[in-house]
VOPAGU-2260 file (C-alpha; in pm, 1 decimal, decimal comma):
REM VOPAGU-2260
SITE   aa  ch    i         X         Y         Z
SITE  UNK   A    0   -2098,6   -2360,8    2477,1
SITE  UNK   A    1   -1886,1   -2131,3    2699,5
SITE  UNK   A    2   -1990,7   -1733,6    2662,7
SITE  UNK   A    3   -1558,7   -1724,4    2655,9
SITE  UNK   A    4   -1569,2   -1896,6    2361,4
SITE  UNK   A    5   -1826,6   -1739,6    2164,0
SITE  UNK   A    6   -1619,3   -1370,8    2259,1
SITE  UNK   A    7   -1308,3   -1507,2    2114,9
SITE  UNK   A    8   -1497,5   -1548,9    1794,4
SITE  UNK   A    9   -1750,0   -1268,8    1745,9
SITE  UNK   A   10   -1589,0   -1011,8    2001,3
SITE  UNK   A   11   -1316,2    -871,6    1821,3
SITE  UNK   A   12   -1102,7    -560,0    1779,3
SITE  UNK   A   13   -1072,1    -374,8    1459,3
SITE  UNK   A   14    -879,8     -45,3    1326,1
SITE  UNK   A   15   -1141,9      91,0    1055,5
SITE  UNK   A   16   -1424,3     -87,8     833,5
SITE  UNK   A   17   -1343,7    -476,0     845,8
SITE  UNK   A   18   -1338,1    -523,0     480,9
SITE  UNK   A   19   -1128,7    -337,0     344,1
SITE  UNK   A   20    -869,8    -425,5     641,4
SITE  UNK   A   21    -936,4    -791,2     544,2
SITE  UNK   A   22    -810,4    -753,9     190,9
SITE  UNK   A   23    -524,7    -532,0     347,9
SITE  UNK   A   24    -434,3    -850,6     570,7
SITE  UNK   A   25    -482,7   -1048,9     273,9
SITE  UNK   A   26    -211,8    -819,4      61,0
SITE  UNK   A   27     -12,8    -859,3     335,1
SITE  UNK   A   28     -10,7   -1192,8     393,8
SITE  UNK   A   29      37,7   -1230,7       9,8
SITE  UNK   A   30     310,5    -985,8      -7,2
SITE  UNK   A   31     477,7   -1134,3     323,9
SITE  UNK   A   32     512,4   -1507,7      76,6
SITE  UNK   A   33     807,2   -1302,1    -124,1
SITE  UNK   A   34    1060,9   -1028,2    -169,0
SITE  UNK   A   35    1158,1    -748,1    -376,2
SITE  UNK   A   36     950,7    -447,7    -514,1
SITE  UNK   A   37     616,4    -480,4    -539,1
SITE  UNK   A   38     493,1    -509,7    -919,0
SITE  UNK   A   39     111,1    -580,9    -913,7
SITE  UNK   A   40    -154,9    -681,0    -731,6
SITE  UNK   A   41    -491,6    -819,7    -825,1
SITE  UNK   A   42    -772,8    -887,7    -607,9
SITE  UNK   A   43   -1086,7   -1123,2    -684,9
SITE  UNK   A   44   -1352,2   -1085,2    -435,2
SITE  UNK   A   45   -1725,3   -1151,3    -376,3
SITE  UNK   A   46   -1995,8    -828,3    -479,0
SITE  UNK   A   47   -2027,4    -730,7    -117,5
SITE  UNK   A   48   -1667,5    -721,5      -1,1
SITE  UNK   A   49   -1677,5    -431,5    -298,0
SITE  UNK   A   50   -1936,9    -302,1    -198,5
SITE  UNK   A   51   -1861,1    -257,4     161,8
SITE  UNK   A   52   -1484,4    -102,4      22,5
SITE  UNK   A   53   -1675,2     108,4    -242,5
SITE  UNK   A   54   -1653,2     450,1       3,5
SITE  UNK   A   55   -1513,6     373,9     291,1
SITE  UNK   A   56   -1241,1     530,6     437,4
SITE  UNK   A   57    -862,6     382,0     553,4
SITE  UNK   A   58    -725,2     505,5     906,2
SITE  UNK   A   59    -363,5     625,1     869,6
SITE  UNK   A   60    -422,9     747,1     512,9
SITE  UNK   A   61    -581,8    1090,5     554,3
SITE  UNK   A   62    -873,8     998,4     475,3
SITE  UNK   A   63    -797,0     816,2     147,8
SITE  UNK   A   64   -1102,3     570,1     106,4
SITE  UNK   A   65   -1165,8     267,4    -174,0
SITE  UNK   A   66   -1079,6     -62,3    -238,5
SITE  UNK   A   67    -774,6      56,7    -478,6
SITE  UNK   A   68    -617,4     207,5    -141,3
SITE  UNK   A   69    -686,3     -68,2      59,2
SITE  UNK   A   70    -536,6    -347,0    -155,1
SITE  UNK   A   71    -204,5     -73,5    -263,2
SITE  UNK   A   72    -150,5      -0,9      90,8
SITE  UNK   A   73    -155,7    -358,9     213,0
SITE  UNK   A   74      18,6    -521,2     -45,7
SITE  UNK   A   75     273,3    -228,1     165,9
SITE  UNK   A   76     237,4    -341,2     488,2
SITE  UNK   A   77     540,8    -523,8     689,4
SITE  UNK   A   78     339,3    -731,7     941,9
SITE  UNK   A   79      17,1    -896,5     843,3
SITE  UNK   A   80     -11,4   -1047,6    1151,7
SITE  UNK   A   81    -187,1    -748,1    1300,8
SITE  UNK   A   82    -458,7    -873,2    1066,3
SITE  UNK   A   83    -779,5    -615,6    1131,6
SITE  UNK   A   84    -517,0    -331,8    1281,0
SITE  UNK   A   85    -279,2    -354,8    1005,8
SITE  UNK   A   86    -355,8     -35,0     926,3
SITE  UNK   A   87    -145,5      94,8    1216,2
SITE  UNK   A   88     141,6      17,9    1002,0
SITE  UNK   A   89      55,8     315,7     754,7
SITE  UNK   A   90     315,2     561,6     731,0
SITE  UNK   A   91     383,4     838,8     466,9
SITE  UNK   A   92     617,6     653,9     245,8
SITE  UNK   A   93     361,5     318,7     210,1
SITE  UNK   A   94     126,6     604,9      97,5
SITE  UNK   A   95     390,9     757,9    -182,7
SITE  UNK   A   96     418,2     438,4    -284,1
SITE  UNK   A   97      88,1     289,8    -304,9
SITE  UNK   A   98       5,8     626,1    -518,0
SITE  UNK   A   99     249,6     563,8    -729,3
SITE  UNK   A  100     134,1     214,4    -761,9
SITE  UNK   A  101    -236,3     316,7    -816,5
SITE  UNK   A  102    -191,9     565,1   -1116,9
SITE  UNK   A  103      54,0     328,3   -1260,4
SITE  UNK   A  104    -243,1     101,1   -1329,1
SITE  UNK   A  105     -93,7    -172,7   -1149,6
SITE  UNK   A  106    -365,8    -272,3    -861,8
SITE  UNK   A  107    -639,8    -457,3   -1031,5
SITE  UNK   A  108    -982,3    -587,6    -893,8
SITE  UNK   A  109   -1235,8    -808,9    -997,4
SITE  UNK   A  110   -1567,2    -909,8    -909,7
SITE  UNK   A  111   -1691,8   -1314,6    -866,3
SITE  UNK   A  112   -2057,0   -1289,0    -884,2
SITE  UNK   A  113   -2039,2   -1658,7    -799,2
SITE  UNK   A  114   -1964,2   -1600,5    -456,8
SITE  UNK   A  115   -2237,5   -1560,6    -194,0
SITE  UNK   A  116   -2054,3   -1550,8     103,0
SITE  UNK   A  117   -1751,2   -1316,2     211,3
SITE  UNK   A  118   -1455,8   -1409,8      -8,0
SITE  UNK   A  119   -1119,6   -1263,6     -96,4
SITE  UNK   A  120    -840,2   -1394,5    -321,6
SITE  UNK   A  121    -533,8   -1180,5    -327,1
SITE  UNK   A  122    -232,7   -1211,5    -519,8
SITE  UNK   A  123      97,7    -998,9    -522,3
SITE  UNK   A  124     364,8   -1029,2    -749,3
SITE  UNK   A  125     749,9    -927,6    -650,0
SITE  UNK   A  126    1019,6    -874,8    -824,2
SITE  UNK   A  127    1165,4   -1240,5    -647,3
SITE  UNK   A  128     832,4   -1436,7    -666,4
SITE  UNK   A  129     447,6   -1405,5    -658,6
SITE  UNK   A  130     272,4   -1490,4    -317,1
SITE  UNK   A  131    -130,2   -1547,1    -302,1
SITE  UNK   A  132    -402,9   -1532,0      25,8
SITE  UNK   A  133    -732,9   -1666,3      31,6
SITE  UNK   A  134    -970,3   -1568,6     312,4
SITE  UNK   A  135   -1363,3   -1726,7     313,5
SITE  UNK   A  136   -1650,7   -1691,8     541,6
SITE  UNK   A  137   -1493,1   -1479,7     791,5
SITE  UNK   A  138   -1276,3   -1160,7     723,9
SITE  UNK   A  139    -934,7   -1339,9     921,2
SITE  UNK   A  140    -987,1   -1704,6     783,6
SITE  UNK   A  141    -746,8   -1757,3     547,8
SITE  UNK   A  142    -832,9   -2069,7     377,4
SITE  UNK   A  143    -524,0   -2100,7     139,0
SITE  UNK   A  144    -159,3   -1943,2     132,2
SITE  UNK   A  145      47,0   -1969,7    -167,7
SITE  UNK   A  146     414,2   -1904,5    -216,5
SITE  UNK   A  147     540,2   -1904,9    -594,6
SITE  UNK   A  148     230,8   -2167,5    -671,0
SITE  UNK   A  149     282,8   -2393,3    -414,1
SITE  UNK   A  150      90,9   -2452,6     -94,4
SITE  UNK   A  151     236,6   -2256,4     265,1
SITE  UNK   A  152     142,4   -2489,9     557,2
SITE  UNK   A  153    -171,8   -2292,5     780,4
SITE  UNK   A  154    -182,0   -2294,1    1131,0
SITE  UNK   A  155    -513,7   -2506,4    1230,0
SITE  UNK   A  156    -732,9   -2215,3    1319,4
SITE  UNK   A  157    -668,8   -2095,9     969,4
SITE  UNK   A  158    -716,6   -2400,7     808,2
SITE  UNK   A  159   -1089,0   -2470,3     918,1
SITE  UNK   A  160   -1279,5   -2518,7     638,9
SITE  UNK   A  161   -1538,0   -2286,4     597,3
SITE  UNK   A  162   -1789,6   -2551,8     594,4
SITE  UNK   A  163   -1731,7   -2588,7     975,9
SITE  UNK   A  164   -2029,8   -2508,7    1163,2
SITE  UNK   A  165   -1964,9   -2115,3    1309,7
SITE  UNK   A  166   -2052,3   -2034,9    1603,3
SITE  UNK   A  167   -2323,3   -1857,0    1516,5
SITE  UNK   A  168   -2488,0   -2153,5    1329,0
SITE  UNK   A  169   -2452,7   -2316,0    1701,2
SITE  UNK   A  170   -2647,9   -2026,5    1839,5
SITE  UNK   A  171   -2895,8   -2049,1    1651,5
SITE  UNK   A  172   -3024,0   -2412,4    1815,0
SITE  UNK   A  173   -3095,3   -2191,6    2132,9
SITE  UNK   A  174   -3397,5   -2031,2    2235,1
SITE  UNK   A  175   -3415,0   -1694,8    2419,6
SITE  UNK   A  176   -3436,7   -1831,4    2758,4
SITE  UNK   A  177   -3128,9   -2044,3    2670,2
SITE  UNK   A  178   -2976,9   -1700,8    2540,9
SITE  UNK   A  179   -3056,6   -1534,5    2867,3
SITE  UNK   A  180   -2860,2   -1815,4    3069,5
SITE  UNK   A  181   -2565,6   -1770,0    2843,1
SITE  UNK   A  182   -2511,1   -1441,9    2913,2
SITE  UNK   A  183   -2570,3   -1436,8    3248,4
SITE  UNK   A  184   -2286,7   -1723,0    3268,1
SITE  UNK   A  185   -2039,1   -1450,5    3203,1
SITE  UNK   A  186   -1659,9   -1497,3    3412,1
SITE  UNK   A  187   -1504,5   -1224,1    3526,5
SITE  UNK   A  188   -1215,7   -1236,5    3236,2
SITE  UNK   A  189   -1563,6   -1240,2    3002,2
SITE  UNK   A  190   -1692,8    -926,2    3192,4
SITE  UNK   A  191   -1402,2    -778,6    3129,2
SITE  UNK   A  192   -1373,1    -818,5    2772,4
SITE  UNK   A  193   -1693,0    -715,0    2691,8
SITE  UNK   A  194   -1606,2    -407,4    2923,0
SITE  UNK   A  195   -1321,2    -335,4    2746,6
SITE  UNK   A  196   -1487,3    -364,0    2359,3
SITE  UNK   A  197   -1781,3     -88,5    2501,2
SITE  UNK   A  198   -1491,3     135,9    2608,4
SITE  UNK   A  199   -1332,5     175,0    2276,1
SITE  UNK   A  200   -1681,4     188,8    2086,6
SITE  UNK   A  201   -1808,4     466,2    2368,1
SITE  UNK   A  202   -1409,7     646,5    2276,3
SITE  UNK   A  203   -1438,6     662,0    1918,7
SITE  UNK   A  204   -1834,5     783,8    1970,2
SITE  UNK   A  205   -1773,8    1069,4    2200,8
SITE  UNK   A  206   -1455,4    1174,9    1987,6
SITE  UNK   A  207   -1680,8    1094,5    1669,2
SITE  UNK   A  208   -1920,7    1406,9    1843,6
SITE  UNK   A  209   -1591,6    1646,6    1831,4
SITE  UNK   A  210   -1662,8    1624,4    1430,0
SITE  UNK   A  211   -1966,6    1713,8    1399,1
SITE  UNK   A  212   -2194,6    2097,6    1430,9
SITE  UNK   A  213   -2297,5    2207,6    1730,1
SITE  UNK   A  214   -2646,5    2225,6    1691,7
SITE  UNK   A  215   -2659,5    1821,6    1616,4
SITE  UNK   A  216   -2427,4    1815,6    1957,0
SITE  UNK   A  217   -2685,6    2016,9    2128,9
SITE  UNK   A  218   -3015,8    1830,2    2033,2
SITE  UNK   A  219   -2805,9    1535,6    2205,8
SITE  UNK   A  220   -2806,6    1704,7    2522,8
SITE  UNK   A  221   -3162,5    1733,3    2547,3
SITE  UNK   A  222   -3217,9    1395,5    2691,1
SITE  UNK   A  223   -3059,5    1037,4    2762,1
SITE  UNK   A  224   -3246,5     885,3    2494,5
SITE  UNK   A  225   -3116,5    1173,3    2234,2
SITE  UNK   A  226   -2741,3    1172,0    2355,9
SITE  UNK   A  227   -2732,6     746,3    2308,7
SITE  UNK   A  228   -2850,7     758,7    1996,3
SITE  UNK   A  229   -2662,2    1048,1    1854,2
SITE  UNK   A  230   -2383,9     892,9    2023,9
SITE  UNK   A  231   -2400,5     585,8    1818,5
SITE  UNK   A  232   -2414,6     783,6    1505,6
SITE  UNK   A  233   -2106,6     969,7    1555,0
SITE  UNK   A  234   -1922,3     685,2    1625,7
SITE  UNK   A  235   -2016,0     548,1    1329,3
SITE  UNK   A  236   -1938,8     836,5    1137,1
SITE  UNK   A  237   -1580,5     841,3    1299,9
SITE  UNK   A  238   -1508,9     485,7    1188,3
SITE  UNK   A  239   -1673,6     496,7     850,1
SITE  UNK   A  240   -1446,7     853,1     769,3
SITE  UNK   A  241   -1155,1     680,5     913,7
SITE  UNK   A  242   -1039,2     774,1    1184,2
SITE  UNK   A  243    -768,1     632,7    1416,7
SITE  UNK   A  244    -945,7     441,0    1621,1
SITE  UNK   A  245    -964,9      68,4    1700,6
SITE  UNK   A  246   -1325,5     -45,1    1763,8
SITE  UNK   A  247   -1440,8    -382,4    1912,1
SITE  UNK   A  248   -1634,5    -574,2    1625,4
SITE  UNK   A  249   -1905,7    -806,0    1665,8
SITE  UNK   A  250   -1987,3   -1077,1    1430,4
SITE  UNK   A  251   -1750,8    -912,0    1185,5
SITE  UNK   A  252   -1868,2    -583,3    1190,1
SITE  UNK   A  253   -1745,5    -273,5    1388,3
SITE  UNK   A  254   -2046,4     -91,0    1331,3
SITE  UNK   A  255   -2289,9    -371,8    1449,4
SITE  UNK   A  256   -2020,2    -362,8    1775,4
SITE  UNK   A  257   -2102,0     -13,5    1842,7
SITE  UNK   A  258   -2476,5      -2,6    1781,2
SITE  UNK   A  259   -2478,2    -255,8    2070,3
SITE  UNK   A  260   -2268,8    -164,2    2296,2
SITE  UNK   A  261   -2249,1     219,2    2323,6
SITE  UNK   A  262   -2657,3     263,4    2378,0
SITE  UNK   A  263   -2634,9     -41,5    2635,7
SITE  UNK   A  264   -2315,0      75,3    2811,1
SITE  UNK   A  265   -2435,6     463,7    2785,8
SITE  UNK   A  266   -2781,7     424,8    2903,3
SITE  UNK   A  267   -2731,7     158,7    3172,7
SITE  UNK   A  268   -2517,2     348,8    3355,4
SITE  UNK   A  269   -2724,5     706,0    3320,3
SITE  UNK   A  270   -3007,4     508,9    3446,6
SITE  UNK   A  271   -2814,5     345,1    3729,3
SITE  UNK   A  272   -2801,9     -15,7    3624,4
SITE  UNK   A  273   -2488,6    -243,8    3779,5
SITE  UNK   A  274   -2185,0    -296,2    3613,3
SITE  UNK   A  275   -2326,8    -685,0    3637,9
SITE  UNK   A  276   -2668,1    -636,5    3479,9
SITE  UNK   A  277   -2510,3    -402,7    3222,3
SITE  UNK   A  278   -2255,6    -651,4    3116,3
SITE  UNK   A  279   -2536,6    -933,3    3094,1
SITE  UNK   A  280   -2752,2    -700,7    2873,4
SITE  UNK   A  281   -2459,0    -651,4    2591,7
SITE  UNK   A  282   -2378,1   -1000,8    2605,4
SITE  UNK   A  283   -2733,3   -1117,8    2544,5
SITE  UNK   A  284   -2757,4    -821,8    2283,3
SITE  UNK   A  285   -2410,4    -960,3    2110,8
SITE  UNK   A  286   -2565,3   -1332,8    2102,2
SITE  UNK   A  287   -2917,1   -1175,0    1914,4
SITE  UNK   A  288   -2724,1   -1030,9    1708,4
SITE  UNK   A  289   -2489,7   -1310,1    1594,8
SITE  UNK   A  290   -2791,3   -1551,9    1565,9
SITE  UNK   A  291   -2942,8   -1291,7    1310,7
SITE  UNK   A  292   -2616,2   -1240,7    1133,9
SITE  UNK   A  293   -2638,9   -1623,8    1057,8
SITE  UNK   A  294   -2976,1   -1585,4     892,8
SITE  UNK   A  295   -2846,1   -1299,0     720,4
SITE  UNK   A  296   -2492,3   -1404,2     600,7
SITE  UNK   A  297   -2152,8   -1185,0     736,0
SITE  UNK   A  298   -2269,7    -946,8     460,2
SITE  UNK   A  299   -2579,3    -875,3     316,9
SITE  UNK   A  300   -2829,3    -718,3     117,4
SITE  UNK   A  301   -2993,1    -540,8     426,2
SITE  UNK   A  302   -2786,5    -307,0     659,0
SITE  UNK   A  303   -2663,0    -577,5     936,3
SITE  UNK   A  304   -2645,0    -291,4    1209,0
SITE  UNK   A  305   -2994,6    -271,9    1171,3
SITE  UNK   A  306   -3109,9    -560,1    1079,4
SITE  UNK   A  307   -2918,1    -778,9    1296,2
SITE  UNK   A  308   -2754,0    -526,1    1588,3
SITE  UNK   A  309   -3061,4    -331,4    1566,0
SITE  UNK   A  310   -3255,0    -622,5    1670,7
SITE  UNK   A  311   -3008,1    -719,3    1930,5
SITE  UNK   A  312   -2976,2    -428,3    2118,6
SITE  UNK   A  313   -3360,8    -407,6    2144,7
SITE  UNK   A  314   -3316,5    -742,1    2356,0
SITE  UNK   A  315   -3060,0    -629,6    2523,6
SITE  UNK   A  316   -3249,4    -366,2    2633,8
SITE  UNK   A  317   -3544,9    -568,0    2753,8
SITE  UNK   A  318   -3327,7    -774,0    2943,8
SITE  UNK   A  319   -3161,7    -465,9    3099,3
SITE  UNK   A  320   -3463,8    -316,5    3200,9
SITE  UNK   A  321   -3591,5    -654,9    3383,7
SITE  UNK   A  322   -3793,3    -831,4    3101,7
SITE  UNK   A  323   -3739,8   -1176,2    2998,0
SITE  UNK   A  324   -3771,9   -1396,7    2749,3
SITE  UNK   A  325   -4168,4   -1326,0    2631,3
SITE  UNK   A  326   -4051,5    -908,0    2616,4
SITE  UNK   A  327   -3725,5    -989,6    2429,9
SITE  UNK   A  328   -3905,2   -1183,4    2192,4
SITE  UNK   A  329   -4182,3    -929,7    2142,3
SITE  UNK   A  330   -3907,8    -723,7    2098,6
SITE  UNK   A  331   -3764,3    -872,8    1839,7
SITE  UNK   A  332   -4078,6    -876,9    1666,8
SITE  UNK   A  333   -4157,2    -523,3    1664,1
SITE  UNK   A  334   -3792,8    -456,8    1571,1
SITE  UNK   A  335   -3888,4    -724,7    1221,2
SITE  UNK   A  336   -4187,2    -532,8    1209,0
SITE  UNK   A  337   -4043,3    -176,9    1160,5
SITE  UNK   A  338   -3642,9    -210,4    1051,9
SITE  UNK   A  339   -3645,0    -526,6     798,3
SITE  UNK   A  340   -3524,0    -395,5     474,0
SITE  UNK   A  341   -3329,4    -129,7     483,4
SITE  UNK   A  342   -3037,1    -190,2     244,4
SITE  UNK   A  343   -2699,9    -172,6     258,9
SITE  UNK   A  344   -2543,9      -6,8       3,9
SITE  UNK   A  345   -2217,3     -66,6     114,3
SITE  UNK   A  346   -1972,1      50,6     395,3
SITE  UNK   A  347   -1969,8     485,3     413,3
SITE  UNK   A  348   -2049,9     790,5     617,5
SITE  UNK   A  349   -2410,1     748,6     555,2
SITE  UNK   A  350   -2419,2     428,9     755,2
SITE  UNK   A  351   -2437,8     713,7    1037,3
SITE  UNK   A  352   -2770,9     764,3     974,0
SITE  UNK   A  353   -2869,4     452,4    1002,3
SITE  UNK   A  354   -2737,1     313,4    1308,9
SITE  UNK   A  355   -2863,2     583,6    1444,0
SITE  UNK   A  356   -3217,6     496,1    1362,1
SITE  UNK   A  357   -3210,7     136,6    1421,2
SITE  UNK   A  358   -3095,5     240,5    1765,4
SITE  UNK   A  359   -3413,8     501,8    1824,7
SITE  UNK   A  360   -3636,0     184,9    1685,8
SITE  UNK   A  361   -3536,9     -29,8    1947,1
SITE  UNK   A  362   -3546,3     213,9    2230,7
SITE  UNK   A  363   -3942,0     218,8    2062,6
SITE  UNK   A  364   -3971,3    -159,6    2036,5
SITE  UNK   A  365   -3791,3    -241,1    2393,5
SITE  UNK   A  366   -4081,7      23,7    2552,3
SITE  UNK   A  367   -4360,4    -132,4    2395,4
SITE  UNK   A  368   -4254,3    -518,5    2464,9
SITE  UNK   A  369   -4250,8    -426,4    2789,6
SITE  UNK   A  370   -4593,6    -289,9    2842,2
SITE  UNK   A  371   -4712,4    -622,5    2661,1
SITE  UNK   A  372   -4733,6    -475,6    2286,0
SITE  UNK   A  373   -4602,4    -642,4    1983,4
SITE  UNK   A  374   -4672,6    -683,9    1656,1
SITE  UNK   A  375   -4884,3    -996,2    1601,5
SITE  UNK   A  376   -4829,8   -1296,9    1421,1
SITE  UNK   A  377   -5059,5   -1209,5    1141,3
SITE  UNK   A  378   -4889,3    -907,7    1030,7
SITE  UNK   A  379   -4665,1    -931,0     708,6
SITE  UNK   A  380   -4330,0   -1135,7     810,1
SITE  UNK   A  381   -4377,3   -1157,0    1138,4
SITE  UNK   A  382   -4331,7   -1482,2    1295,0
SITE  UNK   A  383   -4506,6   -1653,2    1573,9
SITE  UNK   A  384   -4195,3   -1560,5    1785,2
SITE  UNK   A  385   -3911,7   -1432,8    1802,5
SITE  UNK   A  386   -3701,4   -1641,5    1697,4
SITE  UNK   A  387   -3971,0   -1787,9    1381,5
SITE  UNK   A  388   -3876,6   -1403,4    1261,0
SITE  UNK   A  389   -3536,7   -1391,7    1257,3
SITE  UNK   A  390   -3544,8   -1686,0     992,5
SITE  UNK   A  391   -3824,1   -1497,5     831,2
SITE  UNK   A  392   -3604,9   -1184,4     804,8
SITE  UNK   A  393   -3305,2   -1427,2     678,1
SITE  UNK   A  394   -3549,7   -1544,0     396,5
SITE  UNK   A  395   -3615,3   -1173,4     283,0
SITE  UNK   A  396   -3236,7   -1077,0     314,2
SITE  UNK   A  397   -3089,5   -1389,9     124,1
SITE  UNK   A  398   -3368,0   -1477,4    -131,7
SITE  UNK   A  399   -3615,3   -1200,1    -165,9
SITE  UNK   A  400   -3322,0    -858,2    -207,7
SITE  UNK   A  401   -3069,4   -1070,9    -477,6
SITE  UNK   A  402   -3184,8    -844,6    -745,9
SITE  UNK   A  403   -3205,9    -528,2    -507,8
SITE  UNK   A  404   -2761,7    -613,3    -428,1
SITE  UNK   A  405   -2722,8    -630,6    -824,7
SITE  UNK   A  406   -2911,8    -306,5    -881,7
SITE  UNK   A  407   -2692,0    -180,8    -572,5
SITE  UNK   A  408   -2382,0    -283,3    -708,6
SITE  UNK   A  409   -2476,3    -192,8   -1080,8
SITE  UNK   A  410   -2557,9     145,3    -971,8
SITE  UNK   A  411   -2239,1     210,8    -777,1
SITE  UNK   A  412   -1992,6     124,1   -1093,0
SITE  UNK   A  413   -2182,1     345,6   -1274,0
SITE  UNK   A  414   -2080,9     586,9   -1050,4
SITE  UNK   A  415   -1767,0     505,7   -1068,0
SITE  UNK   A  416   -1715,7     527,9   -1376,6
SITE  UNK   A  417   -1858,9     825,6   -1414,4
SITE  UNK   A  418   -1653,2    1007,1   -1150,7
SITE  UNK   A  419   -1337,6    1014,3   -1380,2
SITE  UNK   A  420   -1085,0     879,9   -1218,9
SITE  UNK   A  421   -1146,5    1152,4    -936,1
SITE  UNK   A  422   -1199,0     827,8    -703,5
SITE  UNK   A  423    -870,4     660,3    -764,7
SITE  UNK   A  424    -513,2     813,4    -648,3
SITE  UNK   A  425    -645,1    1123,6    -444,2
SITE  UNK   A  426    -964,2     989,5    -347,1
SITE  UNK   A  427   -1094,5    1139,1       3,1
SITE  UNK   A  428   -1416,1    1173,3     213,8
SITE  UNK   A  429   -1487,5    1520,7     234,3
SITE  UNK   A  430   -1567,5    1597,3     606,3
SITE  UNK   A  431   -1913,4    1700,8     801,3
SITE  UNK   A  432   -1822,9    2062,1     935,1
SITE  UNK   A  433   -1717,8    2084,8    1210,4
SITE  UNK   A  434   -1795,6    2318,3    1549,8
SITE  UNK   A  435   -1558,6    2559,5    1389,6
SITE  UNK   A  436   -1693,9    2603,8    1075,6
């Protein structure tokens, strides 16, 4: 495997959350199959693609957040072929009209508690035809195109069957010593694109800073450790409000992208490191994380930027501050140890919070792997290595929380339902203060 391919995949830019811009490039694509006015659109989609479009919000919209929004506006949208920055196409007259389109009861979504894995079925109907999309596994793989019932020809990436083995299922045959050599086989067109992804997380955190008070801005001043950490959660809490920014995803997440990169690009070069060994760390911290995200599934009952970018960054880490394979995967183990089970409850503002954590918990793991402490073997899930807990955490994540997603899920339509319609139309995320206020 070449570390260029695997950034092609799993290295990837985004303009807000990644699923509800999936079922906007899905609309889109839909839409794109036909012409005339836009009449309806429905939307069938797996529990966690909801969930993770449950409170998020959609750049370009001022703030407008939901799934309603997401599918409106990109039924809207002229180009799908932006695919995760179709939002950039928002403009006030797709709003008017996806309002208009939203109280007139005309955007419908459903739920397939069938599906386990990420999957989105979208179908818009014009007043000249009806077009459908179908995206599975990954959040750009469409999987089927229809144009007034019958089949549109795919290109071949598109056409992959999900069944393919991913690229992180190939990871996964690696140990962390084979991990380590990967990264380290990094070109210079590789260095450069993982450079490039750290810059745009790193520009959306230190903007994401400008919204919130000054005293949390001040307690990040206090040290290196502080400022990476609250760096990471204002970031997050830029992306998950919605603002303008495109962020570099890994393994289909944007906030899994910045929990890796911002600490490891931040704190390497505040303590010094090389552009080389900083660039080696992040790519071995990417590859943890992907590996994880395979044992956890693209979405999950756990929060994947803990969970999974959590536990890479703590091996990143290790790696950055000279360890090698025995630290990383003591690492990893204190990181299963501390971090393993803490939901997700879908895509919001409060993700914030919890990025910001799982980055403080590896800081803690990464010190104590490398003075030779880990959690042993005979505590709880912990596996013999590494590696043995990663598939342990999997387990917990894909068989052991099923009923804790229902209850999730359950709990959030009751919420909905009991907000009144205030989260339809004029839905927004009210705003942290700001330095101002």
């Amino acid at each position: 495997m070449l570390i260029s391919e695997y950034l092609a995949e799993e290295w990837k830019p985004a303009l807000g959350c990644t699923e509800p811009a999936s079922i906007a490039f899905a609309a889109a694509t839909a839409a794109k199959q036909v012409e005339g006015p836009v009449e309806s659109v429905s939307l069938s989609c797996d529990a966690r693609i909801y969930k993770n479009c449950y409170a998020v919000g959609i750049p370009f919209s001022d703030h407008r957040v939901g799934i309603l929004w997401a599918l409106a506006v990109g039924s809207l949208l002229p180009d799908p072929s932006l695919e995760l920055e179709c939002f950039r196409q928002i403009d006030g007259n797709i709003l008017a009209e996806a309002e208009k389109r939203i109280a007139a009861g005309v955007i419908h979504v459903e739920v397939d508690t069938g599906k386990e894995d990420l999957f989105i079925d979208c179908r818009v109907v014009r007043s000249k035809g009806q077009g459908r999309a179908v995206i599975e596994g990954q959040h750009t793989r469409l999987v089927h195109v229809e144009k007034n019932s019958r089949p549109v020809s795919l290109r071949k990436v598109d056409a992959v069957a999900p069944s393919t083995p991913h690229i992180r299922e190939r990871l996964c045959g690696l140990n962390f010593e084979q991990l380590v050599e990967l990264a380290r086989s990094l070109t210079p067109k590789d260095r450069q694109e993982l450079r490039r992804g750290a810059e745009l997380n790193l520009a959306i955190a230190e903007h994401g800073l400008t919204l919130f008070p000054e005293r949390f801005v001040e307690m990040a001043r206090q040290d290196s450790l502080s400022q990476t950490s609250r760096l990471v959660c204002a970031g997050v809490y830029a992306r998950m409000w919605g603002e303008d920014f495109t962020v570099m995803t890994l393994a289909g997440s944007g906030n899994k992208g910045i929990v890796c990169s911002v600490p490891i690009f931040h704190w390497g070069q505040e303590q010094g490191k090389s552009k080389s060994d900083i660039d080696e760390a992040l790519a071995l911290a990417c590859l943890v994380t992907s590996v994880t995200t395979h044992h956890l599934g693209t979405l999950s009952a756990v929060c994947g930027a803990s969970n999974a970018a959590g536990l890479g960054l703590a091996a990143g880490l290790v790696l950055l501050e000279g360890g090698g394979p025995k630290e990383i995967s003591m690492a990893v183990n204190n990181m299963v140890g501390n971090v393993t089970g803490m939901i997700c409850d879908g895509a919001k503002i409060g993700c914030a919070l919890k990025t910001m954590t799982a980055v403080d918990t590896a800081f803690r793991a990464t010190s104590l792997a490398l003075s030779n402490i880990g959690i042993p073997y005979s505590d709880g899930i912990v596996g013999a290595d590494g590696m043995d807990s990663l598939k342990n955490v999997g387990r917990i994540a894909t068989r052991g929380m099923l009923h804790t997603d229902e209850e999730i899920l359950k709990i959030m339509q009751e919420k909905l339902r009991s907000f009144d319609g205030k989260n339809s139309a004029g839905s927004r995320i009210a705003p942290i203060k700001n330095h101002s206020s």
